[in-house]
N, C-alpha and C positions, 0 to 999 in steps of 0.2 A: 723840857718840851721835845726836844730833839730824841732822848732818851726813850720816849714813852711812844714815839711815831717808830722809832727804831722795832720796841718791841711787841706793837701792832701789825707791822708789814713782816714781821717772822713768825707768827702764829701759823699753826697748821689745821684749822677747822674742817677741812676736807669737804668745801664747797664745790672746788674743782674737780673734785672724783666723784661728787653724787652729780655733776651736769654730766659728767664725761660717762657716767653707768648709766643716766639717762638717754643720752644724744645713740649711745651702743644698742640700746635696748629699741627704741625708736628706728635705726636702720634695719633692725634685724628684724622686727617688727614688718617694716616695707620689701625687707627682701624675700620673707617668707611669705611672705601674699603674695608676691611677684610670681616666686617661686610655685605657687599654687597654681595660681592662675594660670601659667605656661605648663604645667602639667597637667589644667583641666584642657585647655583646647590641645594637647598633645592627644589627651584622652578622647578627647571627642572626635580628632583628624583620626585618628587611630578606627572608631567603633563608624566613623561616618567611611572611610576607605573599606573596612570589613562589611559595611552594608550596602557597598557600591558591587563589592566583591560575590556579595549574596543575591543581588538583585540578579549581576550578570550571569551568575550560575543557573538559578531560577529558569533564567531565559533559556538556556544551554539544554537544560531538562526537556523544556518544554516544548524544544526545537526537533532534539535529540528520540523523544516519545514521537515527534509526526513524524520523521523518519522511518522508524519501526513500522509506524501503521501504513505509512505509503508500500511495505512491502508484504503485510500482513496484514490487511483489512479484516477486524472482525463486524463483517456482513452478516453473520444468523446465528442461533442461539450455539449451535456446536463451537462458534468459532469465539464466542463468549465466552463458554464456560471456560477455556482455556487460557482466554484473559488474567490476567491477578487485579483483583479489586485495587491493589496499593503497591506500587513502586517504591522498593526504597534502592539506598544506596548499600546497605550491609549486603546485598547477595546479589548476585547473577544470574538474573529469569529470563525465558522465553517471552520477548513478546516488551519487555522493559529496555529502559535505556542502557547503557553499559555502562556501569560504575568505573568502569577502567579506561574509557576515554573521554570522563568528567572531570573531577575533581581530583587530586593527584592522592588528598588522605585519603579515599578509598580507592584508589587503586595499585592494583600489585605490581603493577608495569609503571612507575612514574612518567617515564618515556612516552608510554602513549596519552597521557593525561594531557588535556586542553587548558585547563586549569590549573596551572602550574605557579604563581603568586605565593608570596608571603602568609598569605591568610588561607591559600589554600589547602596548604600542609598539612594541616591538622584542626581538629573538635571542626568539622564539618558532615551532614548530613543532609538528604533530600529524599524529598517523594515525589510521583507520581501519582494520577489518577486519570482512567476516561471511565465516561460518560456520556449517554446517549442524549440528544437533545431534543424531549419530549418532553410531555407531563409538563411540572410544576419550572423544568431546565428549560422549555421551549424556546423562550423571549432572552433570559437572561440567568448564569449560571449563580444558582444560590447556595452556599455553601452545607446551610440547615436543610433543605429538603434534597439535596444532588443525592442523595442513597434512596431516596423514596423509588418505590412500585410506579411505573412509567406506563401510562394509557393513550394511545392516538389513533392514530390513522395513517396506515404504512401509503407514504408519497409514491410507492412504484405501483401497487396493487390497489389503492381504495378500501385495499379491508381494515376493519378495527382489530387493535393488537394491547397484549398487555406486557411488560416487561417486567417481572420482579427483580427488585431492587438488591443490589448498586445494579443498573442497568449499565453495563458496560459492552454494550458492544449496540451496532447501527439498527435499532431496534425498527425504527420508523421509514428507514428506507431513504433516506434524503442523500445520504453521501457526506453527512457533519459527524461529529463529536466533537465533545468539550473535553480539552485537556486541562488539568490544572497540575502546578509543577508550585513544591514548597522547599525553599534552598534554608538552611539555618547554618552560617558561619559565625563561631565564635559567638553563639547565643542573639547574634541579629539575624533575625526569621523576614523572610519577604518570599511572598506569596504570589503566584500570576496563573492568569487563565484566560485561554482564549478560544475559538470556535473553530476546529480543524476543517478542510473540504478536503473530497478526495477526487482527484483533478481527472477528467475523462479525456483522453484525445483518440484520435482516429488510426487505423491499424493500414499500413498500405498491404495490398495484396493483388497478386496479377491476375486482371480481371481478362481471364478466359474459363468459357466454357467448361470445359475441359482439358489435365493438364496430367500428362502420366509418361510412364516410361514406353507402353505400348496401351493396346484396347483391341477389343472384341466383342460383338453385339453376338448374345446364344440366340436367337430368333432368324429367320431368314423371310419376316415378316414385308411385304411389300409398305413399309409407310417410317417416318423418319422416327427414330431411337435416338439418336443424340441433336438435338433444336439449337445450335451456337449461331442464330442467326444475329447478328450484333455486337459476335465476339469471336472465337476461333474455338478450333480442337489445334492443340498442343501435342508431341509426342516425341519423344528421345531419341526412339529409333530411326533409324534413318533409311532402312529397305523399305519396299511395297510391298510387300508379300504377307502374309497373314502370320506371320511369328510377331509381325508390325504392327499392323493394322487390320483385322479379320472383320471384316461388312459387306454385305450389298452395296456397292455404290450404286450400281444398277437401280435399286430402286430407293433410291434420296433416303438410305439411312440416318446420312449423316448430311447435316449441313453447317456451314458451305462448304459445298462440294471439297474446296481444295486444301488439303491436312499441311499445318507447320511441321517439318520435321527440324528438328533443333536438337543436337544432341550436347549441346551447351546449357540449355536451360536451366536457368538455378533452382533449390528449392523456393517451395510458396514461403516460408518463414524459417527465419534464422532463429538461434538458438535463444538469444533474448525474446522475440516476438515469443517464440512456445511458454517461456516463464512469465513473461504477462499474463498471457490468456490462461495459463493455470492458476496464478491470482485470482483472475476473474472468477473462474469458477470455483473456487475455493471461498471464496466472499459471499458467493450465489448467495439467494436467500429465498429454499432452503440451497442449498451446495450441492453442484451439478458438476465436482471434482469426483473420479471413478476411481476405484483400483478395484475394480471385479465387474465382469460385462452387465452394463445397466441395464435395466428394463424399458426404460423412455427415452429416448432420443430429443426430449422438448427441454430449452431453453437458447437463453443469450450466446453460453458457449458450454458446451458438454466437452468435458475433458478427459477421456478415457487412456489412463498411467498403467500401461500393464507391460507384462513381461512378452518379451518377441515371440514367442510359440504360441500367446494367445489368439486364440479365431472368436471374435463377438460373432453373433447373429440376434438380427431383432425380425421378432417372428410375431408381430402384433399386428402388421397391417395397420396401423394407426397413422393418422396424421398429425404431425409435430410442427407445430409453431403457427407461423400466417403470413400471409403477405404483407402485412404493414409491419408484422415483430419477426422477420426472419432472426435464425443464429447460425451456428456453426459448430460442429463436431470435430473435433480432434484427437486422433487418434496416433500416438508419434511411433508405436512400436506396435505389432500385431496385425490380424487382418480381422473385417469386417463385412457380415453379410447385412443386407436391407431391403426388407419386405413392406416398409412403410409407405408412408408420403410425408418427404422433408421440404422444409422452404427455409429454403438457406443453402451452404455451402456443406460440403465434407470432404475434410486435410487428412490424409494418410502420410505422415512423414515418413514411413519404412524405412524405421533408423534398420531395421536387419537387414537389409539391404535384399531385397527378394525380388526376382524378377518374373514371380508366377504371380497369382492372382492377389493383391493387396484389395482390393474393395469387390466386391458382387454385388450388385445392383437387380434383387430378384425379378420374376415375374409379376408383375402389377406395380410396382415399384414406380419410385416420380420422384426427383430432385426439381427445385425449381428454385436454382441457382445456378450452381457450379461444382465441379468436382478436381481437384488437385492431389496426384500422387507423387510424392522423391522420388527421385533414384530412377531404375528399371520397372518398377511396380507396375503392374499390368489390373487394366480395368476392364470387370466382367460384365455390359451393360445387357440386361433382358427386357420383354418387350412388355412396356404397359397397358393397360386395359385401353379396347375401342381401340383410338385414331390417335390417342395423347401418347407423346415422345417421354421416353423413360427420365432425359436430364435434357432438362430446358434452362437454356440460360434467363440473366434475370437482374439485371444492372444494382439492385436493391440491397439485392445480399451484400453485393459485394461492397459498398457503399455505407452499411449498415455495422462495422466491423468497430468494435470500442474494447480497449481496454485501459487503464489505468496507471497513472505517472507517479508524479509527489503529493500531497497534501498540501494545501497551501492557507494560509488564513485567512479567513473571512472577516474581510475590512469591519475596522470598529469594533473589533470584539476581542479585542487584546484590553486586559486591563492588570488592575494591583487590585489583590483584597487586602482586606485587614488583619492581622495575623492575630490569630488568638490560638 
């Protein structure tokens, strides 16, 4: 009995090596799912941080595009056509955001890149797009018709307008566009779009009369030629004598009687103001930005860019503008003659610094504003028709003065599309 228990409990069946291939197989079994598992949500923290990363960029574009437009407003079809339908990040346009101070994979300068992350390194890409917000875009930007042919009713004019499609520039006049901005890092695409403004504020400017290095009226008409009742005549020079000041006081050329002589006087606008109001006009619509002496003198702001040796003259005798819509003419280099009827203001900056005649104010001629020259520039006032003073001040003008800051968004109209 003993014998036979002896040689039971020394058998080797190898029960204890298939539980123990078993119990092996079973952990390894548990570890490997484990092991999944923490590699699925690794995966996922991984493609959910790369779409955090996509989202912010999107933004970045999107912010980066109102930027450009706040300094480039395309206001009329010239300033369209030179839009690019489509932003990307592969190249460096006029008018697009910088690839070089995005995303750090595309650009050449990593140093300047804002976008400087782990996932921003590299397989990253994005677009831009504007869009005028008419048509079928009015209400709400749809991604299927935003290239459609664009038909309304321009908000500054009242007249009906048509925009062939992609309508990318302010077709309708309101001061919006739709941007939309499309980020794709590491194959997670997010998409946003929102409704840009382009922000008006008010221009300060020294509301006098008249404002120059010197002046002289060519008439020796008995009846007043310069009307500053409300405001002053300004003048550099500081003698009495007619190198200064050449009039009749005698017979009320000039009112009021008694001349600022200020030979501290700043200019009417500093180097930034002159770059607004060339925006301005450069957006006009159509575009009232000059580089060759215009023919019309009518708008918001006329901005005549010429070279110092040029002499404009407007030889139409026309009336330009109105008393409810005065503007303003700028002219920063060169001299001008004016035989019209303006309502508004006109700025001679005399970057040349000339102390002969910067403006002419013809025979029959009429400001009904105000008139400011830099420098020494000397103002040549003649006498107009009847009993009416050649430059009559005129609180409105001067009051009247806009030009253009950032783009800002227009609440509620930030969203996420769906990426396809």
């Amino acid at each position: 009995m003993h014998t036979l228990k002896r040689i039971q409990l020394g058998r080797e069946t190898g029960a204890v090596l298939s539980i123990a291939i078993i119990l092996t197989a079973l952990m390894l079994t548990a570890a490997m799912a484990a092991l999944s598992f923490v590699e699925g949500q690794q995966r996922r923290a991984v493609e959910q941080r790369q779409r955090e990363t996509s989202l912010n960029l999107a933004e970045g574009v999107l912010y980066s595009q109102g930027f450009v437009l706040a300094g480039t407003w395309p206001g009329n079809a010239a300033s369209g056509s030179a839009t690019p339908t489509l932003c990307t990040s592969a190249v460096v346009r006029s008018l697009c955001p910088d690839p070089n101070t995005l995303a750090a994979a595309n650009s050449v300068t990593k140093a300047s890149a804002n976008f400087t992350n782990v996932d921003s390194t590299s397989a990253v890409t994005w677009t831009s797009r504007i869009r005028d917000n008419g048509g079928a875009s009015a209400d709400a930007y749809v991604t299927a018709t935003a290239d459609a042919t664009q038909t309304g009713t321009d908000a500054r004019t009242g007249a009906p307008y048509t925009c062939p499609g992609p309508c990318n520039w302010d077709a309708n006049g309101d001061l919006k566009l739709w941007v939309q901005a499309q980020a794709v890092v590491h194959r997670q695409t997010r998409s946003l779009v929102a409704l840009l403004k382009r922000e008006q504020f008010s221009e300060a400017f020294a509301e006098s009369a008249v404002t120059a290095g010197s002046f002289e009226t060519s008439n020796n008409g008995n009846k007043t030629i310069i009307d500053a009742s409300g405001s002053q005549v300004t003048v550099r020079c500081t003698s009495t004598g007619s190198a200064c000041t050449d009039y009749n006081a005698g017979k009320g050329q000039v009112l009021p009687a008694t001349i600022v002589r200020d030979a501290s006087t700043p200019p009417a606008m500093t180097a930034a103001q002159l770059a607004r109001f060339a925006a301005a006009a450069r957006s006009a619509n159509p575009s009232t930005y000059y580089t060759a002496c215009p023919t019309s003198l009518s708008g918001a702001v006329v901005f005549i860019d010429l070279a110092a040796a040029t002499a404009c003259s407007d030889a139409n005798n026309a009336t330009y503008n109105s008393a409810l819509q005065p503007g303003i003419v700028i002219m920063p280099r060169g001299t001008l003659s004016v035989k019209g009827s303006l309502y508004g203001l006109v700025y001679m900056a005399n970057q040349q610094n000339s102390s002969s005649a910067v403006l002419t104010l013809q025979a029959n001629s009429e400001i009904f504003g105000g008139v400011a020259i830099d420098g020494a520039g000397r103002l040549v006032a003649g006498q107009a028709s009847g009993h009416r003073p050649t430059i009559t001040y005129v609180p409105n003008a001067f009051s009247s003065l806009r030009t253009y800051g950032t783009t800002g968004l227009v609440q509620n109209t930030w969203r996420e599309l769906a990426s396809g």
